[in-house]
C-alpha positions, -999 to 999 in steps of 0.1 A, spaced: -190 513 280 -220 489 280 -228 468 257 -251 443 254 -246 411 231 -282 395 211 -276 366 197 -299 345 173 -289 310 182 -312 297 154 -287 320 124 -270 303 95 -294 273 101 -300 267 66 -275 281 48 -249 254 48 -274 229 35 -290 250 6 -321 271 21 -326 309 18 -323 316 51 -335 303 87 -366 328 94 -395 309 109 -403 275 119 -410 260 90 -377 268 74 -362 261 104 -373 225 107 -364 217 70 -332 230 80 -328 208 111 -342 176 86 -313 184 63 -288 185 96 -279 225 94 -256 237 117 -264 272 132 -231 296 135 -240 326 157 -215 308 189 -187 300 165 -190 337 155 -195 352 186 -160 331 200 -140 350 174 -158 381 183 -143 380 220 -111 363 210 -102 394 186 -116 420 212 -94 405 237 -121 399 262 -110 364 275 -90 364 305 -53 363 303 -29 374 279 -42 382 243 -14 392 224 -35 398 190 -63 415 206 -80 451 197 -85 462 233 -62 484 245 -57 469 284 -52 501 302 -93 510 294 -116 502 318 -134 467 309 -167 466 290 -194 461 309 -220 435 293 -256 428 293 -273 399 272 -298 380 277 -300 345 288 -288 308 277 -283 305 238 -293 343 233 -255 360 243 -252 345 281 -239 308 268 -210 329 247 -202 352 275 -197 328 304 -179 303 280 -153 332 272 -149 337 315 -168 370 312 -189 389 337 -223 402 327 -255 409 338 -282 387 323 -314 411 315 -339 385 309 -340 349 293 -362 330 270 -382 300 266 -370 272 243 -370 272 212 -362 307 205 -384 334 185 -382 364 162 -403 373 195 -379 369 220 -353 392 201 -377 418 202 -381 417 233 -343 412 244 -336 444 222 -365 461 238 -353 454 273 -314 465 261 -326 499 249 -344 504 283 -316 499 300 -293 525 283 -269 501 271 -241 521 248 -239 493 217 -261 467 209 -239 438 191 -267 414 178 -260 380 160 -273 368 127 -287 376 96 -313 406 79 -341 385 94 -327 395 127 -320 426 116 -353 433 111 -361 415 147 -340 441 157 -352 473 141 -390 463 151 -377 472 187 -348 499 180 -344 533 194 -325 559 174 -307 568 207 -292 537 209 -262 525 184 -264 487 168 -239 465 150 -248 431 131 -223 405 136 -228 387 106 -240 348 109 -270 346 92 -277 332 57 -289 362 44 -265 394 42 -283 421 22 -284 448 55 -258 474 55 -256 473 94 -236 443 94 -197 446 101 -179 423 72 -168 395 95 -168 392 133 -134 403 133 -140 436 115 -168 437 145 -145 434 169 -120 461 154 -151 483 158 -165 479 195 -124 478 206 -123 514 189 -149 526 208 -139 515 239 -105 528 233 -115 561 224 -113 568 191 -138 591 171 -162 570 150 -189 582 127 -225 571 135 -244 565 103 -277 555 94 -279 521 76 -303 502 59 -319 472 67 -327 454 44 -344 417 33 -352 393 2 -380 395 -11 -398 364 -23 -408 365 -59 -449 358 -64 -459 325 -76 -454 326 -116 -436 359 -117 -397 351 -121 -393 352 -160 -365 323 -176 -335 335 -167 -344 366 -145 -321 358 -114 -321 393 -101 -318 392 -63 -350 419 -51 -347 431 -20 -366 462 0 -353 481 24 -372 482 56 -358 514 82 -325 522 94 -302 520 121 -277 536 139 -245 521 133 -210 531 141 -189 532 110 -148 531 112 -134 550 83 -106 575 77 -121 606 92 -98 633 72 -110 611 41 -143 624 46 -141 658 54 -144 692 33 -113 710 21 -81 690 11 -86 655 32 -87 681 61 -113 699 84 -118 736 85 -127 743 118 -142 777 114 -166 759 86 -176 724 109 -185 755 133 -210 773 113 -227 741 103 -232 729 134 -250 762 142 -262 763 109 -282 722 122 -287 731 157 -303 769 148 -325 754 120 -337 720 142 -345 741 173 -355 777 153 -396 772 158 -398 747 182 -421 761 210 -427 735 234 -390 729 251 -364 754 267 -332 752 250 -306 758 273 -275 766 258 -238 759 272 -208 783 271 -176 778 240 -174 791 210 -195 767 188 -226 775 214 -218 809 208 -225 807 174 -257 789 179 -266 814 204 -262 839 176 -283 820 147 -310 816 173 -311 858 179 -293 853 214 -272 877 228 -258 853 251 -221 846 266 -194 830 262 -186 819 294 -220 816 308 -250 795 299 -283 813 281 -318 799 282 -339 802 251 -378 797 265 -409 782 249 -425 811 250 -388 828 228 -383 852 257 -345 846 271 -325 842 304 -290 856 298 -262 839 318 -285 819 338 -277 809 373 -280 769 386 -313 784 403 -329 793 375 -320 764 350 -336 743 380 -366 765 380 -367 758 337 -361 722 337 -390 717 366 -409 740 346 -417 712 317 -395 703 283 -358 712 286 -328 704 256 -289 713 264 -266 723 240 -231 714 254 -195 711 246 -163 702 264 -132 723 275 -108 722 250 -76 707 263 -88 696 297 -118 671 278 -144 679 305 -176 677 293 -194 688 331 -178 700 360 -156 726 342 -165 762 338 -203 747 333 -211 740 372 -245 757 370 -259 724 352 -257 705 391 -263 674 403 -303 686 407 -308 703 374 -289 670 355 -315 650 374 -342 669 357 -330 656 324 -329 625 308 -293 614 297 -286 614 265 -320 623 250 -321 660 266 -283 670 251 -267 675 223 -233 676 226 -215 701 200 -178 698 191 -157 698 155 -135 665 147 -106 685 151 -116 695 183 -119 657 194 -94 644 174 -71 670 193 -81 649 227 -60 621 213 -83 594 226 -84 610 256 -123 608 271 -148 632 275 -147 634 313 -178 643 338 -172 657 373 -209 665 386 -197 664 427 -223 627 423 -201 596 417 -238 579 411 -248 603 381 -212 604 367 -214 562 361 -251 573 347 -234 593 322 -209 573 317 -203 558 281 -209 562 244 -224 597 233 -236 610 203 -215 648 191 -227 665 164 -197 673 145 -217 690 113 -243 696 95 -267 667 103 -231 642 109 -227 624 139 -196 610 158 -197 585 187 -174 593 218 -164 573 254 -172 594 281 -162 586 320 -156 598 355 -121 608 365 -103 585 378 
């Protein structure tokens, strides 16, 4: 799993010393007269304490030890790479910036993160950063605020960097997690003259979402009883899939073979097969049980979308019983953006933390796909899942 670390070294500035926040220079300087003390490298030291990503033995951390390491990107001095080499980690330093930090230079280091496919984005600070963040987000990539910031108003914030830590350790380890949409959000100042006596309402406006991973009770949230009916997470994930992709006429939707594709196959008028894979074209002509030659022939051919899911038991996601997407036709697509991966919670609760495995016969492509992925689970809900090469 990669994930990158962001960390506003300028967050909390003003808080301890009775300011609103730290967002621009001017604040930040009043901040600095009054001797504020920014927290984002206190908070990011219990981060990696709890995750248990200092070397040695961490009896209280979240990480299981038997997972392969996290691999982290940041960017450099103050901004993540300080924190990280403090703690003894490796990482890969992405870019750096000039002294004294700006808004500007998050934008960019979230910019340069989403270009690089990183799994998680852990970024430091407040809803000013937040926003920083969003300015530059990509709703293929998930984000979670560690909070150190002076303002706290954004939902994308974990509630301490402990809670944080519990989060990326669960993903790393395995376990299913929801991926939710959360607003960011940010005080807004009052105009001059237009706070009434006694109004101390706290306004704020919400200004997009993000992606965030959310750790709940799964069987808390689902349908019938505390528990998920299978047969019903099935049709609604057809039910998304048929009515998303129903009139699009631009891309090839090539679907995978199981069950749940099945079904989709169906609502989109396909009588495909169960075992194969079956090509839905712009033009809403169809290839039944397509062969690896002609899915290479579609995805050369302009816009392709896959529809997959995983064996059942085994947890292979490519190289089982779906062979015809090779090592040529995968490099035709872009990973994750060209797939949707299909599967119920029971189905991946079932795995037992087990990854989603890839076995494309190209060790290169299966560390590309190697990671975090998005599975639609229901109608219009999302689950994150680790994915990785056999070992």
């Amino acid at each position: 799993m990669k994930v990158a670390l962001l960390v506003n070294p300028l967050a909390g500035l003003g808080g301890t010393v009775g300011l609103k926040g730290s967002d621009g220079a001017e604040l930040q300087a009043e901040a600095r007269s009054r001797a504020g003390q920014a927290r984002g490298a206190a908070r990011v030291a219990v981060f990696l304490q709890h995750l248990g990503a200092f070397a040695g033995d961490q009896p209280d951390s979240f990480l299981d030890p038997s997972v392969r390491p996290i691999e982290w990107v940041t960017w450099g001095g103050p901004m993540g790479a300080d924190c990280l080499q403090e703690s003894g980690l490796d990482f890969e330093q992405l870019g750096e910036a000039v002294a004294p930090t700006t808004a500007d230079d998050t934008v960019r280091a979230t910019l340069t993160f989403v270009d690089h496919g990183v799994d998680l984005i852990v970024f430091v600070g407040g809803d000013g950063t937040a926003r920083d963040v969003l300015s530059a987000a990509s709703g293929m990539t998930s984000f979670i605020g560690l909070p150190a910031g002076v303002k706290m108003h954004s939902g994308v914030f974990a509630i301490s960097p402990r809670a944080a830590a519990r989060v990326v350790a669960d993903l790393a380890n395995g376990r299913l997690i929801e991926r939710v949409a959360r607003e960011v959000r940010d005080y807004v100042e009052p105009e001059a003259g237009a706070m009434a006596v006694g109004d101390r309402i706290i306004r704020t406006r919400s200004y997009g979402e993000l992606w965030v991973p959310e750790v709940n009770d799964l069987l808390q949230q689902t349908k019938v009883g505390g528990k998920e009916t299978e047969a019903l997470a099935v049709t609604e994930i057809a039910s998304y899939v048929t009515e998303h992709w129903f009139d699009d006429d631009q891309t090839a939707l090539i679907i995978g073979p199981g069950s749940t594709c099945l079904e989709i196959k169906r609502g989109l008028g396909i009588s495909g097969t169960l075992l194969g894979f079956d090509v839905r074209l712009p033009d809403h002509s169809f290839i039944i049980d397509a062969t690896a030659q002609q899915l290479l022939a579609v995805t050369q051919q302009g816009s392709a979308h896959v529809v997959l899911s995983f064996t059942r038991q085994q947890a292979f996601l490519l190289g089982r019983g779906n062979q015809q997407l090779t090592p040529a036709v995968l490099s035709n697509l872009r990973w994750p953006h060209d797939f949707t991966v299909v599967s119920s919670r029971h189905k991946l609760l079932g795995l037992e933390q087990r990854p989603l495995l890839v076995d494309s016969d190209d060790e290169v492509l299966d560390a590309r796909l190697s990671g975090l992925v998005e599975v639609l689970t229901g109608y219009d809900e999302r689950s994150l899942y680790r994915v990785t090469s056999p070992i």
